[in-house]
Residue frames relative to the residue before (quaternion, step in Angstrom):
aa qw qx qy qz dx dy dz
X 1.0000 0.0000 0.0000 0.0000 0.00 0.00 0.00
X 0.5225 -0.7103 0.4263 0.2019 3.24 -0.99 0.82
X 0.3794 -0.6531 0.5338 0.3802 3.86 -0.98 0.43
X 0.1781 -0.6833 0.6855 0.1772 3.60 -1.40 0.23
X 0.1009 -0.6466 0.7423 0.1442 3.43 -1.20 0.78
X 0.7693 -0.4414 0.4194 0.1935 2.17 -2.45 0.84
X 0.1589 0.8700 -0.4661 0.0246 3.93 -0.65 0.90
X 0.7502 -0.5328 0.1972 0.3382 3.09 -0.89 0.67
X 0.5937 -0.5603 0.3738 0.4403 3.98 -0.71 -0.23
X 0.6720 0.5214 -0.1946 0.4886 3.12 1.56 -0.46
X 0.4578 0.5491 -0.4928 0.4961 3.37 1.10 -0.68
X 0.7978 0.5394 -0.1879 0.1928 3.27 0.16 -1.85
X 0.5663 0.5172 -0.3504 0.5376 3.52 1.47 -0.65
X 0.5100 0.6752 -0.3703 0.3833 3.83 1.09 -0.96
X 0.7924 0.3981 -0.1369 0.4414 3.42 0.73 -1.57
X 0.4601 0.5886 -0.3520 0.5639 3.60 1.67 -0.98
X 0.6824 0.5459 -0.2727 0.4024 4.00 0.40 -1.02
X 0.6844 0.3674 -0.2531 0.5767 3.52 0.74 -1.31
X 0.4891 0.5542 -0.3998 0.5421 4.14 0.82 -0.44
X 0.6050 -0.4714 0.5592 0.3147 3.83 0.18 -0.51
X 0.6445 0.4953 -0.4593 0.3582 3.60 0.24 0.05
X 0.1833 -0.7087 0.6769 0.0771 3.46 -0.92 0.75
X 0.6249 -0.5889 0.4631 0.2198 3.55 -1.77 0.96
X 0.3111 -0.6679 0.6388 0.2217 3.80 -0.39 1.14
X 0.6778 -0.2879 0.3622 0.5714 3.28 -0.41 -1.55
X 0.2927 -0.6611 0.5806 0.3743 3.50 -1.72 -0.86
X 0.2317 -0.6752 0.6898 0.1210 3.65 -1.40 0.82
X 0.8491 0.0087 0.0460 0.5261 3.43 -0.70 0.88
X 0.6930 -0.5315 0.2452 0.4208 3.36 -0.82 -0.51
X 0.5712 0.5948 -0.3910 0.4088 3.28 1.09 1.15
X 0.1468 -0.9238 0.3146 0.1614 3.65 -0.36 0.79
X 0.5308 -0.6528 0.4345 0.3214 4.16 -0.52 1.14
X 0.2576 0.7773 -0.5518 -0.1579 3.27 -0.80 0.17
X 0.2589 -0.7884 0.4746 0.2937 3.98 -0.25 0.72
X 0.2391 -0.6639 0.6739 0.2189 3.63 -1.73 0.06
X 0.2336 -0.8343 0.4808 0.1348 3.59 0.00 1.38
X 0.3705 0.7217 -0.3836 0.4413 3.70 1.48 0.36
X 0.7660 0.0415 0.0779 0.6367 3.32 0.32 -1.79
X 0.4965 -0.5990 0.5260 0.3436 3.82 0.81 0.58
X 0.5452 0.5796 -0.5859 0.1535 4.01 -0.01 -0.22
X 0.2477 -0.6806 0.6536 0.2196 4.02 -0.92 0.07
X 0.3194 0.7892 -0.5230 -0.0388 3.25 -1.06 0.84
X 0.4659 -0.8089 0.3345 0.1296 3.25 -0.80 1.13
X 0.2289 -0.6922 0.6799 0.0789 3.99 -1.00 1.03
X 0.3165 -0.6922 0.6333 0.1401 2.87 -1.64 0.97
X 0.0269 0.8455 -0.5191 -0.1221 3.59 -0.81 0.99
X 0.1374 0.8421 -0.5140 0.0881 3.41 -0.22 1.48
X 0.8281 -0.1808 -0.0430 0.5289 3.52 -0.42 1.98
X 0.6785 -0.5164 0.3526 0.3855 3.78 0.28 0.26
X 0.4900 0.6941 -0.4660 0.2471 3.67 1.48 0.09
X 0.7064 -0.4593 0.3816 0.3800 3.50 -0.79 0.67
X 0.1424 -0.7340 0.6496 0.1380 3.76 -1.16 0.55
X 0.4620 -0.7150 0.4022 0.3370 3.78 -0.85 1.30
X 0.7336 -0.3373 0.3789 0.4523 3.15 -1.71 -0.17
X 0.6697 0.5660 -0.2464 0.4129 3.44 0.65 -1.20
X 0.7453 0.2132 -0.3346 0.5359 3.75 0.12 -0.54
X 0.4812 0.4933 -0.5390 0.4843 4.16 0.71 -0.31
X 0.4470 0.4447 -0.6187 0.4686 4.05 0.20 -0.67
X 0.8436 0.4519 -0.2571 0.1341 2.86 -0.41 -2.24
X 0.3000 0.5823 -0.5234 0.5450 3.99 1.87 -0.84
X 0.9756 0.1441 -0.0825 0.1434 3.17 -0.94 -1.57
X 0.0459 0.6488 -0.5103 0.5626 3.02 1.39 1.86
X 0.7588 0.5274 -0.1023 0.3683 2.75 -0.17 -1.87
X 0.7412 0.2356 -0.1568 0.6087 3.88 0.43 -1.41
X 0.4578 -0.6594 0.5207 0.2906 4.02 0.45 0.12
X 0.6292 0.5236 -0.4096 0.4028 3.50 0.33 0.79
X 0.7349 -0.5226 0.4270 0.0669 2.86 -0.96 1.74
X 0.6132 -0.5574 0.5116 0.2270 3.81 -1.02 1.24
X 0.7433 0.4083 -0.2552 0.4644 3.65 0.46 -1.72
X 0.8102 0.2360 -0.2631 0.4676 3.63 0.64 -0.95
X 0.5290 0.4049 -0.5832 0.4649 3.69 0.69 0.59
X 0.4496 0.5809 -0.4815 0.4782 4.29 1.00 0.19
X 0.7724 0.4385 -0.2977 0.3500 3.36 0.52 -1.43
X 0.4066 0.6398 -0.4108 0.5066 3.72 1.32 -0.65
């Protein structure tokens, strides 16, 4: 199994983007993004550029169905 580091809110939309996901809107300081493939919606928090942990990135890429290895390869 692969390590995840800790990355930014931006990295993570970057990689969510190349994956197929496209920006719904934002509520507060969190932003929607949908995959019109597998229909899933999944949401990133984007607060000030502070780093997001290993633990809730898992939980992102729960959410968007995509695998550690191929959210690395992004």
């Amino acid at each position: 199994m692969s390590v995840l580091a800790a990355l930014t809110a931006r990295e993570i939309t970057r990689k969510l983007v190349k994956a197929g996901f496209r920006f719904i809107y934002a509520k507060g300081s969190h932003c929607f993004f949908h995959n019109l493939i597998s229909n899933r919606i999944t949401l990133v928090p984007m607060h000030g550029g502070k780093n997001i942990g290993r633990g809730l990135l898992r939980k992102i890429l729960k959410q968007a169905g995509i695998s550690v290895e191929e959210f690395i390869k992004l």
